[in-house]
N, C-alpha and C positions, 0 to 999 in steps of 0.2 A: 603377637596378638594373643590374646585370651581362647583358648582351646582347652586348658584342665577343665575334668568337674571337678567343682568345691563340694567338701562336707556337709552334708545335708543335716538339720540338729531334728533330733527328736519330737522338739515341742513345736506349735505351731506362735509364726513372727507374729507380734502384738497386734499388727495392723490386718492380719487378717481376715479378721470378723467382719472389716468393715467392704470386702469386695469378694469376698467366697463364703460359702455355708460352713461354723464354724467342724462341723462332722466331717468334710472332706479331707480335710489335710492327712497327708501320709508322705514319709519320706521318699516314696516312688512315683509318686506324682509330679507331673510334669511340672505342673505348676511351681512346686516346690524347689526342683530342680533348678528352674527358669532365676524364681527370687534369690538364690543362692550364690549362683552366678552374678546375675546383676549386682547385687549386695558387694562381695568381692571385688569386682570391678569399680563401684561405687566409693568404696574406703581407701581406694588403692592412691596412689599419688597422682593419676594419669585420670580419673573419675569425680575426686571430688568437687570438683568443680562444677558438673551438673545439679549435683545436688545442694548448691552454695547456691543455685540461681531461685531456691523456692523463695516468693513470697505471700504476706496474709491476703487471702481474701476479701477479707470483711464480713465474712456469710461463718455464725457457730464456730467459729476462733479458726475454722480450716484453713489451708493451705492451697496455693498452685505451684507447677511446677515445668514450664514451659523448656518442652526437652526438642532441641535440635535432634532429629531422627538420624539423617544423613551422617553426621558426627558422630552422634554415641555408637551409630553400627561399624564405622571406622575405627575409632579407637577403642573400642570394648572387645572388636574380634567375636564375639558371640554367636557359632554359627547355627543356636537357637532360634534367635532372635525375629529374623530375615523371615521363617517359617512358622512361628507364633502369631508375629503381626500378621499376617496374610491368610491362614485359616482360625485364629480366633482373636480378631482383634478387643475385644471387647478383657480376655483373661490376659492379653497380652499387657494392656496397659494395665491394670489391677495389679500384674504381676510387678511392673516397675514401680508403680505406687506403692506396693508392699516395700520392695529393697530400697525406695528411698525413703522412709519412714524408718525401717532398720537403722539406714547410714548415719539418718542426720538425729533422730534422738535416743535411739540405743545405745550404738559404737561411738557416736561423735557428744553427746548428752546436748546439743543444740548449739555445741562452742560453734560449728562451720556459719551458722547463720548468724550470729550477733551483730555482724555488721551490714546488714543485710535487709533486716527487719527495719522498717521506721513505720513510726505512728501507732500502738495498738498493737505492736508483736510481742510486745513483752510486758506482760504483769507487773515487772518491778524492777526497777533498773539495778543492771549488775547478775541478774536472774538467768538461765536460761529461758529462752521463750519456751511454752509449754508444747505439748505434744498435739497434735491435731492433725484429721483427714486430709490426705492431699490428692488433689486432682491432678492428672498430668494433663497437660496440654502440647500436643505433638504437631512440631509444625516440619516444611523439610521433609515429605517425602515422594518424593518424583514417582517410583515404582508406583503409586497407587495414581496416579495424574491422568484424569479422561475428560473428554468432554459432555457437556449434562446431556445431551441425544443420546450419548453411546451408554447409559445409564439400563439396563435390562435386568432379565432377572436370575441372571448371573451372580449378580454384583449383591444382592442381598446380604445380609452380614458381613460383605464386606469391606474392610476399609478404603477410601475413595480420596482424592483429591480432587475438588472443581474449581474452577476459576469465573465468575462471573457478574455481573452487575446488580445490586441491589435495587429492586423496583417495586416492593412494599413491605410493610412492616406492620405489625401490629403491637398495639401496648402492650406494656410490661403486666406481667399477670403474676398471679403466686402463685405455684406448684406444687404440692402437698405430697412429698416424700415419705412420708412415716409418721403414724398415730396410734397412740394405745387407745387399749378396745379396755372396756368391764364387763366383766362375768354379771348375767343378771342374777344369779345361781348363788354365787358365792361370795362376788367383790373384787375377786383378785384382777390383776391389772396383767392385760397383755399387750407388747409391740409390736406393730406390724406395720412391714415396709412394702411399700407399691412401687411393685417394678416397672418402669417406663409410665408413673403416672397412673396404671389404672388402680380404684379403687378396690382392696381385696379386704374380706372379712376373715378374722381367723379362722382354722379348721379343727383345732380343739383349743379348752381353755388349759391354762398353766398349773390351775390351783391341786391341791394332792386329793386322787380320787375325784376330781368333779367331772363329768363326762359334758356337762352342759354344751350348748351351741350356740346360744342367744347372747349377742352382747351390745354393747351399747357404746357409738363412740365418744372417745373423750377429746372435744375438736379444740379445747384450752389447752394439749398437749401436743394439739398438730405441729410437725417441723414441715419448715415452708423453705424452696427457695426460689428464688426468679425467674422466669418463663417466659418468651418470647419469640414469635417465629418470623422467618422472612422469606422470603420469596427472589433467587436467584436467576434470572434470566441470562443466555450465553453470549460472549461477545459478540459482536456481530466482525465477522470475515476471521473469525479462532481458527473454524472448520471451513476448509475450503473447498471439501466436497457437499459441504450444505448452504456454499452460496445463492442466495434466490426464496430459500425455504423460511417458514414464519420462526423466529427464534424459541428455541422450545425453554422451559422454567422448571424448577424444583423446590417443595419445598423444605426449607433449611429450619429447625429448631435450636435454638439459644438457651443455654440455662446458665444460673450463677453468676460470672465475674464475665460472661461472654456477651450480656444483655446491654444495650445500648454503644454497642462497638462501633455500631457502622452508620450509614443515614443512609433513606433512598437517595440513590444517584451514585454510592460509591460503588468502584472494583474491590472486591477482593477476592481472597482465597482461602477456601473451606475444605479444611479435613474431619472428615465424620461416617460416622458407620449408616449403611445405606438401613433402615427400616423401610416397615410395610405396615399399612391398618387396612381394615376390609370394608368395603363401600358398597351400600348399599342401593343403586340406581333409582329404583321404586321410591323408595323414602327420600332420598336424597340424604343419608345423614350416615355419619361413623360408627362402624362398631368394632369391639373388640376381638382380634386377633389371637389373642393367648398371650403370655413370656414365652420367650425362647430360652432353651433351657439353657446354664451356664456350664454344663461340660464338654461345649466346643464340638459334637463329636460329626456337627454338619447333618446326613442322612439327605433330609427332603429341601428341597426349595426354600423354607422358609427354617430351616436349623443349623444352616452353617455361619461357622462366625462364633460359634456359643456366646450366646444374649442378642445375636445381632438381629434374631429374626422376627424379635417380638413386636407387637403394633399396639399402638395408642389407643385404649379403647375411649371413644367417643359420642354416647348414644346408645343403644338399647344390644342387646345382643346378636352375633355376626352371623348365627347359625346357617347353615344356606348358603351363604354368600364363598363366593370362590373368586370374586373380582379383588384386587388390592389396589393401590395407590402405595408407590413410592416416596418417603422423604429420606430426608437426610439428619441425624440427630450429630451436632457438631463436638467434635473435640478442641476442636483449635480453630481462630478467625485471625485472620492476616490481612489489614488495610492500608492503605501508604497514610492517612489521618492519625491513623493508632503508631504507627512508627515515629511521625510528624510529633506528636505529644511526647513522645518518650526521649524525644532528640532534644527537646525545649525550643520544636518548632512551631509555628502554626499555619496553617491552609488559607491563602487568601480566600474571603467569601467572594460570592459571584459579585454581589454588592458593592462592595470595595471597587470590583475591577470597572462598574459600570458610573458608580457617581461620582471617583478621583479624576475626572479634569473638568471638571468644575462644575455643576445643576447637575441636579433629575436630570439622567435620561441621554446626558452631554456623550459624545463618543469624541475619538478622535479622527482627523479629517482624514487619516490612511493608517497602515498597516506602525507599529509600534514594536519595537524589542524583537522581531520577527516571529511575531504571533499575528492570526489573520485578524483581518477587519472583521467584523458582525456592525448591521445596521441593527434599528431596537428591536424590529420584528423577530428577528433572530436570536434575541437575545430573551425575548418576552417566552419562544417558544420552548426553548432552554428553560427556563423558569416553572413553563408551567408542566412539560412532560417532561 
């Protein structure tokens, strides 16, 4: 197993910028430390195979990269790793999105992926596919695995596993990521990214000498990406010391390549960093929380996890309020439908099962394949909750 540290280099890895402030980097940071290792392990003959599993998105030319947890903590030996994930899950994955960015277009110049990519990964055949942000998506990890009740305020920033039924959903929405602002002052053009979705205004402008504060956004430069939330209810007889009790719900947040995974009425199972936004009874309406800051270093209730503990700002400002509301913002979604597609299978609809022996509505006269009978009442009820 992997137990050396690796060489840490000087400069900070290309991909960087896109999940750390680019001023932090230092050879003694953990962080650094972290990507290092994984990198190593990543190119190694025993690794690259994770990083062979990226593919495109479809969203601004990025990448996924859907990393078996359980496995890479096996064979990498990294005994980082185990303690990264668990108090700051949010730099933990950043950090493997950085070493697989190194792996596959630094050290590898994108040969690992060539065959790999279809449709739209590659600019020009014979090419390496170009370089682009990669999400990891992490599925496989037991140690984090509770049930939505045992959900407290423990668990804030931290990484979670739930398992439970999907029982609403709402449309797909756009997300506004990042927009440059104008100096009114000057002209010059500045980028600003909104962490967890709220809207933030610069705090000084860019241009030389200008101290202005006034800007103006430029919403033709907004980067958007998919947004979607659903609402998780727990199995019924999961927890068998809360047989009898009303089943409790959470809710779950979708972005990017995770929107439209599932449908009401599926199981599945969601890994995602537990958030908080703060609610205001009187109004009835969301406000915002703050960002949680990204140097992990935990402190209070709501800063462990580094990034985990920030809330969605929704509504007018939070001040006052000391109540929160739990979600869950997702990494990874796991459905037996979404495996079914990948297999080149598909899910009988309910339909199917109810009009194949012949009219509207026909059943058979007893039990079939040893599945039970449903008369239509049952079946209509089924349908409609």
């Amino acid at each position: 197993m992997a137990t050396t540290t690796a060489h840490v280099p000087d400069a900070a890895p290309a991909a960087w910028v896109h999940y750390f402030p680019p001023n932090e980097y230092s050879r003694s940071d953990r962080r650094a430390q972290l990507i290092q290792d994984l990198l190593t392990f990543f190119v190694s003959m025993g690794g690259h195979t994770f990083v062979e599993a990226l593919r495109p998105s479809g969203f601004g030319g990025g990448y996924v990269l859907e990393i078996d947890y359980a496995s890479l903590e096996l064979r990498s030996g990294l005994v980082d790793l185990p303690a990264a994930i668990e108090g700051s899950p949010v730099e933990a994955l950043g950090c493997i999105a950085v070493a697989a960015h190194e792996a596959a277009f630094v050290h590898r110049k994108g040969r690992l992926l060539g065959h790999h990519l279809e449709g739209g990964g590659r600019d020009v055949p014979g090419e390496p596919p170009p370089a682009g942000r990669i999400v990891v998506r992490l599925v496989n990890h037991p140690a984090s695995l509770i049930h939505i009740r045992q959900l407290k305020s423990s668990a804030i920033g931290k990484l979670v596993t739930l398992r439970g039924t999907v029982v609403r959903m709402t449309p797909v929405r756009p997300l506004v990521t990042q927009m440059d602002f104008v100096c009114a002052k000057c002209g010059s053009s500045t980028s600003q990214a909104f962490t967890d979705g709220v809207y933030t205004l610069p705090t000084k402008c860019t241009g030389d000498g200008c101290r202005s504060r006034t800007f103006t956004p430029l919403r033709s430069a907004a980067r958007c990406v998919d947004w979607q939330k659903i609402r998780l209810q727990e199995l019924l007889g999961a927890d068998k010391a809360a047989e009898g009790q009303v089943p409790r719900s959470v809710e779950v947040e979708l972005s990017g390549d995770l929107v439209h995974c599932a449908v009401v009425g599926d199981v599945v199972t969601v890994v995602g960093v537990v958030k908080v936004m703060a609610t205001r009874d009187s109004l009835g309406k969301f406000a915002s929380t703050g960002a949680a800051s990204s140097s992990g270093g935990g402190g209070g209730p709501f800063g462990g996890g580094g990034g985990g503990g920030g809330g969605r700002g929704r509504g007018g400002g939070g001040s006052g309020s000391s109540l929160f509301l739990m979600y869950l913002e997702a990494v990874s979604l796991t459905c037996p439908r979404q495996q079914l597609q990948r297999s080149g299978l598909q899910a009988p609809a309910l339909g199917d099962a109810v009009t194949g022996f012949g009219g509207a509505g026909a059943l058979p006269p007893g039990p079939s394949g040893g599945l039970p009978s449903f008369i239509t009442n049952d079946l209509a009820f089924v349908v409609k909750f």
